[in-house]
C-alpha positions as CSV (number, residue, x, y, z in Angstrom):
1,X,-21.2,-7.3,-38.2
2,X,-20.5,-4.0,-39.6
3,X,-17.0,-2.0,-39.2
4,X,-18.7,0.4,-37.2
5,X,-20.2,-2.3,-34.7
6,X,-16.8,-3.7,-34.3
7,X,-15.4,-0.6,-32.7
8,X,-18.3,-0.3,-30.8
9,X,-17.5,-3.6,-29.2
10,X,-14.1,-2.9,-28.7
11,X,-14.5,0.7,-26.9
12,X,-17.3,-1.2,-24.9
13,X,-14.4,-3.7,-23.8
14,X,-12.0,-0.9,-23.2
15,X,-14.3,1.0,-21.4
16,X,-15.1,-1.8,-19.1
17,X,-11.3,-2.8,-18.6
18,X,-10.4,0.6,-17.3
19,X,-13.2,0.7,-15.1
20,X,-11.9,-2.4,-13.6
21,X,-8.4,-1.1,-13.3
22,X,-9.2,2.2,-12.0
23,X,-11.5,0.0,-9.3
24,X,-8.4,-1.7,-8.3
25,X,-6.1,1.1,-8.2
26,X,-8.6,3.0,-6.1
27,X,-9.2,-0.1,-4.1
28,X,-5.2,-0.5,-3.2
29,X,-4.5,2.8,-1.9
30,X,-7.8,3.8,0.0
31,X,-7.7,0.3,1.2
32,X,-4.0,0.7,2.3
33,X,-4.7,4.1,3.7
34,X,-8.2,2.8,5.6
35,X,-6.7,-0.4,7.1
36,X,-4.4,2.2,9.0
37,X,-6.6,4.2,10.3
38,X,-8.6,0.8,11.6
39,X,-5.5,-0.2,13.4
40,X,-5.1,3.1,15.2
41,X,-6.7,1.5,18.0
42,X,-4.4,-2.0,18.1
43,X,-1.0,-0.8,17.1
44,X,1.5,-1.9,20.1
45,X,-0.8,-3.6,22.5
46,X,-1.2,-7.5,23.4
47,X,-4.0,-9.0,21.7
48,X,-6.3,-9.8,24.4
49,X,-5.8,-6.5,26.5
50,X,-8.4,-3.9,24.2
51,X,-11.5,-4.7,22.7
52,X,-12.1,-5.9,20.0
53,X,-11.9,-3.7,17.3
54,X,-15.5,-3.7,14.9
55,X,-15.5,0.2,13.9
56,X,-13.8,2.9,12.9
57,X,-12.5,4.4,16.2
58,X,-9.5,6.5,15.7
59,X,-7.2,7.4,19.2
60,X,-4.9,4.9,20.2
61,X,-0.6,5.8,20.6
62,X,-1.0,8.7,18.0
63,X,-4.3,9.6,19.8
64,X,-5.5,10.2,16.1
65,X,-8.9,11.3,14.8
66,X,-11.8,8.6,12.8
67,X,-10.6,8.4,10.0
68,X,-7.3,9.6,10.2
69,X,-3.9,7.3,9.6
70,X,-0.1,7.5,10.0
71,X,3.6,6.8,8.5
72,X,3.0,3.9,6.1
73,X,0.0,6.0,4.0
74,X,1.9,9.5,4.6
75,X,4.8,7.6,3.1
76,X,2.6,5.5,0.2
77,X,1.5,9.8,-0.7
78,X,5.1,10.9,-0.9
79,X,6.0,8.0,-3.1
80,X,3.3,8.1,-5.6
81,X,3.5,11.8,-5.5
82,X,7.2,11.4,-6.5
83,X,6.5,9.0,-9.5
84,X,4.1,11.6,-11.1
85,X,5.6,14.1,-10.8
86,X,9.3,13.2,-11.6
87,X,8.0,10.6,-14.3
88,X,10.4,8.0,-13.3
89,X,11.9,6.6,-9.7
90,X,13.8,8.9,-8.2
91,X,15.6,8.5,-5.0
92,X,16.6,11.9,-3.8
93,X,13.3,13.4,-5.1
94,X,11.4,10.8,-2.2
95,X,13.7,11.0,-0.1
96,X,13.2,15.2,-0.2
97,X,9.2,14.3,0.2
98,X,9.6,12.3,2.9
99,X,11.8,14.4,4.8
100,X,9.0,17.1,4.1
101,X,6.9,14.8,5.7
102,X,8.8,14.2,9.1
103,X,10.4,18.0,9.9
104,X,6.8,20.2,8.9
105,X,3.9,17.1,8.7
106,X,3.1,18.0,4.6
107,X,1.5,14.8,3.4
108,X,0.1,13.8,6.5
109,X,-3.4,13.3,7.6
110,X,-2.8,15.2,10.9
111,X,-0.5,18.4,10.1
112,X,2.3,16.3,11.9
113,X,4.8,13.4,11.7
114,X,3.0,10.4,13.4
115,X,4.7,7.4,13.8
116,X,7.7,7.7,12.0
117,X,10.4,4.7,12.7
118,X,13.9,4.8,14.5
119,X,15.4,3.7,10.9
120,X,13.2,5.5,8.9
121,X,14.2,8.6,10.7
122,X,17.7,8.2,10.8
123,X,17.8,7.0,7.1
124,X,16.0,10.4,6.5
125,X,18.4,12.6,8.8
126,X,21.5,10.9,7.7
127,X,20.4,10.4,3.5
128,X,20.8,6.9,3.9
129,X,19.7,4.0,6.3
130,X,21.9,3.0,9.4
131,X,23.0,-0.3,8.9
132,X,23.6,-0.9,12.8
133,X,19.7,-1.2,12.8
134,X,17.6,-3.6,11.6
135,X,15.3,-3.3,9.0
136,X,11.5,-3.0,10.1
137,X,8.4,-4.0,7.9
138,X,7.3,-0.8,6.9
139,X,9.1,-1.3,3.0
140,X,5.9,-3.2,2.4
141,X,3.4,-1.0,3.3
142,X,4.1,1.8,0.3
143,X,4.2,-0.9,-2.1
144,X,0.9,-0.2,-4.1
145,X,2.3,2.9,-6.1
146,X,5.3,1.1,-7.5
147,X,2.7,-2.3,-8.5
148,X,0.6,0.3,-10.1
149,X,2.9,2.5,-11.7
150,X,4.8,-0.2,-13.3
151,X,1.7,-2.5,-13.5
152,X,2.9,-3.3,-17.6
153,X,6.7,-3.8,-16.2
154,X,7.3,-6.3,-14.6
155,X,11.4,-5.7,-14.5
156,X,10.7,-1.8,-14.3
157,X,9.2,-2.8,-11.2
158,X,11.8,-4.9,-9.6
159,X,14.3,-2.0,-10.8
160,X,12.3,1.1,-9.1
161,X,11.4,-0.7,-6.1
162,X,15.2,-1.4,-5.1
163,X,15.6,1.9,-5.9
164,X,13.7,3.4,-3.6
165,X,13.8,0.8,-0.8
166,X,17.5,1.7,-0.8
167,X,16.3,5.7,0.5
168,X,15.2,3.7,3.8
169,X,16.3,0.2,4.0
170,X,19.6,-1.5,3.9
171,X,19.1,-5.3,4.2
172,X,19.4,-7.3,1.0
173,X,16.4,-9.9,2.5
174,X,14.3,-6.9,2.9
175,X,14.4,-6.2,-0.3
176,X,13.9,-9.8,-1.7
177,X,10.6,-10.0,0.6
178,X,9.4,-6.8,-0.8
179,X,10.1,-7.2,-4.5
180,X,8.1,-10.8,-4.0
181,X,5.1,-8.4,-2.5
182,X,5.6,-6.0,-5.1
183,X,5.0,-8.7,-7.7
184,X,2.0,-9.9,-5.5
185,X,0.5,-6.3,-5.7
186,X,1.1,-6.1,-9.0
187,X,-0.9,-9.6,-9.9
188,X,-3.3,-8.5,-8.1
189,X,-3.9,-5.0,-9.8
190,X,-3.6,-7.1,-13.4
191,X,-6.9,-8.8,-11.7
192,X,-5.8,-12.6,-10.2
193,X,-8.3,-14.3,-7.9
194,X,-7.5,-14.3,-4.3
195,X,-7.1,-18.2,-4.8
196,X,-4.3,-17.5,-7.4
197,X,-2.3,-14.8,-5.2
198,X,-2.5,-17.0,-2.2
199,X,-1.5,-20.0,-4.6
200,X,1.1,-17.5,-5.6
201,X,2.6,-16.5,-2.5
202,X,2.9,-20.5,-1.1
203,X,5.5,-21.0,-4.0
204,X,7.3,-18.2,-2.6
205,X,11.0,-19.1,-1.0
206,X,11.5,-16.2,1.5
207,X,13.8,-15.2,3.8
208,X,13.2,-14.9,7.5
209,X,12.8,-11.6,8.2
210,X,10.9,-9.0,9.7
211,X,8.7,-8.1,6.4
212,X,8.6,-11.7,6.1
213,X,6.7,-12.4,9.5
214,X,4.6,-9.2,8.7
215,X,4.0,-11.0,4.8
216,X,2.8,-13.9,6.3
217,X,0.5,-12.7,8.8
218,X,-1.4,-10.2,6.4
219,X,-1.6,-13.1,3.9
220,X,-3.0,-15.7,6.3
221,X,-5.8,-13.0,7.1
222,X,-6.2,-12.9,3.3
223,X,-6.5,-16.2,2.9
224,X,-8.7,-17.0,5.7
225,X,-11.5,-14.3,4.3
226,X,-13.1,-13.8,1.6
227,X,-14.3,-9.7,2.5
228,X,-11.8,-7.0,2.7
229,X,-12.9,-5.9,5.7
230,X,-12.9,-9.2,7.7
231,X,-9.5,-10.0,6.2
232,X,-8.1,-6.3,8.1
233,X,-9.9,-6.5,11.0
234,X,-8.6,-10.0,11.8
235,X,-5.5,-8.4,11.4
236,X,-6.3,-5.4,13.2
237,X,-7.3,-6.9,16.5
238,X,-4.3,-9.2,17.0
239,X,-2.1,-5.7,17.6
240,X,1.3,-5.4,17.4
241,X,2.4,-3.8,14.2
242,X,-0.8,-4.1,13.2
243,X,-0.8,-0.9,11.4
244,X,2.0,-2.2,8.8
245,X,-0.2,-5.7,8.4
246,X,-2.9,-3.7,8.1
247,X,-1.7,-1.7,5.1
248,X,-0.6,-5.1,3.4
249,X,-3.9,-6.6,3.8
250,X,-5.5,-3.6,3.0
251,X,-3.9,-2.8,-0.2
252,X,-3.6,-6.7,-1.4
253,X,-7.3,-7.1,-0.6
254,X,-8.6,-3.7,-2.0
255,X,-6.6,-3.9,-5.3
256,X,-8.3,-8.0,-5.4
257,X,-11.8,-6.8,-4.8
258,X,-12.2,-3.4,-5.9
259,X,-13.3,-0.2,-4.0
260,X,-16.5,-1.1,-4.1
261,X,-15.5,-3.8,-1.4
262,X,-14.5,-1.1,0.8
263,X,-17.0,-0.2,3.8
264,X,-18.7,3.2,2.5
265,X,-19.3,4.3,6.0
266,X,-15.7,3.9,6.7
267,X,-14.6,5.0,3.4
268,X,-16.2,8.4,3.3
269,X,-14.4,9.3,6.8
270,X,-11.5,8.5,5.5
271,X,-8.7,11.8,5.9
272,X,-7.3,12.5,2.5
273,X,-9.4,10.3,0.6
274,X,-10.3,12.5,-2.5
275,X,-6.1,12.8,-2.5
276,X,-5.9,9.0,-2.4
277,X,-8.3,8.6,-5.1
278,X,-7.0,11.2,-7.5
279,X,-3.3,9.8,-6.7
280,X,-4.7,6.4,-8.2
281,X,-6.4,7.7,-11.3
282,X,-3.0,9.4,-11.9
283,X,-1.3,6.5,-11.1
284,X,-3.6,4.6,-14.0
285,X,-3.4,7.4,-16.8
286,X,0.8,7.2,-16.4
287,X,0.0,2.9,-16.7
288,X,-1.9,3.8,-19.9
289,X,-0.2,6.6,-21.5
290,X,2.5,4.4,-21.7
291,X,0.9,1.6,-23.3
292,X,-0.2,4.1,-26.2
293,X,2.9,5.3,-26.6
């Protein structure tokens, strides 16, 4: 082999390993931001009182449009947003962009704040969480950026996601089950099976909490599937917070697979999604700029 064959081969295999990573980066956030919108439907009704969900509907509580999703991808754009453009995890900076968010609907899919927590919105109004309230699952669901962004660092992104938990959330188990999803997310992005996450994730020793019970639920669906869109839908249709499961299994199962796993139908109705997708490739340029450096 000649010298100039050898770096052939090599940009080949660099070529093809970016492709794969920009597939999964893509996949995570468009699959977070889709799975939302497919729970619009389902979010806080009994399974057993709607149909069940097989399509791309919209309406539901928020009464929003195809396509269209709520808090957990508004607050996944603020996040990443903040990480590019601050270089680094800073607190006040998301906690400006998510107050953005909630008083004049900038990042949203609608124009407006929809669905929006009582201790996300107090955390916001008062610059830090109310500890009177407990936590809810929604840490979880904006956990793809941090994964992503500090795909390479594995303590960087222990660090930055206590960090910015901390702008919304108060309880020290809440943190301990998202910093356990956040390495998850991250495995999955550095490309392990779906048998190895959910291998993964049974050796995990977590506290009982509300994250946890949402954890559990969009990991059985995982588990149980081997498509992402039967693992969101069988989270989708058994309501509830099915919205926050949804953007778990969504992002776990699209950073596993790949976009290309995600319905094209649904994925082209998707509000924002050009936004989503550039927020990725960012997302992956940051990831290897620093390697190079």
């Amino acid at each position: 082999m000649t010298s100039d064959e050898g770096f052939i081969e090599l940009d080949v295999a660099s070529t093809a390993l970016i492709s794969r990573l920009r597939s999964r980066f893509r996949g995570a956030l468009q699959g977070l931001a889709l799975a939302e919108a497919l729970a619009a439907p389902t979010v806080l009704r009994r399974a057993g009182t709607f149909m069940p969900v097989r399509d791309l509907l919209g309406g539901g509580a928020f009464d929003l449009p195809r396509g269209a999703w709520a808090d957990d991808t508004a607050m996944t754009i603020c996040l990443a947003t903040s990480l590019l453009e601050c270089r680094t995890c800073d607190p006040l900076d998301q906690l400006q962009r998510y107050r953005d968010w909630q008083r004049t609907g900038e990042y949203s899919a609608t124009g407006d704040c929809q669905g929006i927590t009582a201790g996300v919105s107090r955390a916001l109004t008062d610059g830090k969480p109310d500890a009177t309230l407990v936590d809810g699952g929604e840490l979880l669901s904006r956990t793809a950026p941090l994964s992503a962004r500090y795909l390479a660092d594995d303590r960087g992104l222990i660090m930055a996601l206590e960090t910015s938990a901390r702008v919304t959330h108060h309880d020290d188990a809440t943190l301990t089950v998202a910093q356990s999803f956040a390495s998850l997310m991250q495995a999955a992005l550095r490309g392990a099976t779906r048998e190895q996450l959910c291998s993964r994730f049974e050796t995990l020793s977590l506290p009982e909490t509300k994250s946890t019970a949402v954890l559990r639920r969009a990991v059985r669906a995982f588990a149980s599937t081997t498509q992402w869109k039967d693992a969101v839908l069988d989270v989708v249709n058994e309501g509830g917070d099915s919205d926050v499961a949804a953007a778990v299994v969504g992002q776990l199962a699209g950073a596993c697979y790949g976009v290309e796993e995600l319905p094209g139908a649904w994925l082209s109705a998707l509000a924002e999604r050009e936004r989503l997708e550039l927020l990725a490739d960012r997302l992956l340029a940051a990831v290897l700029i620093d390697e190079e450096e």
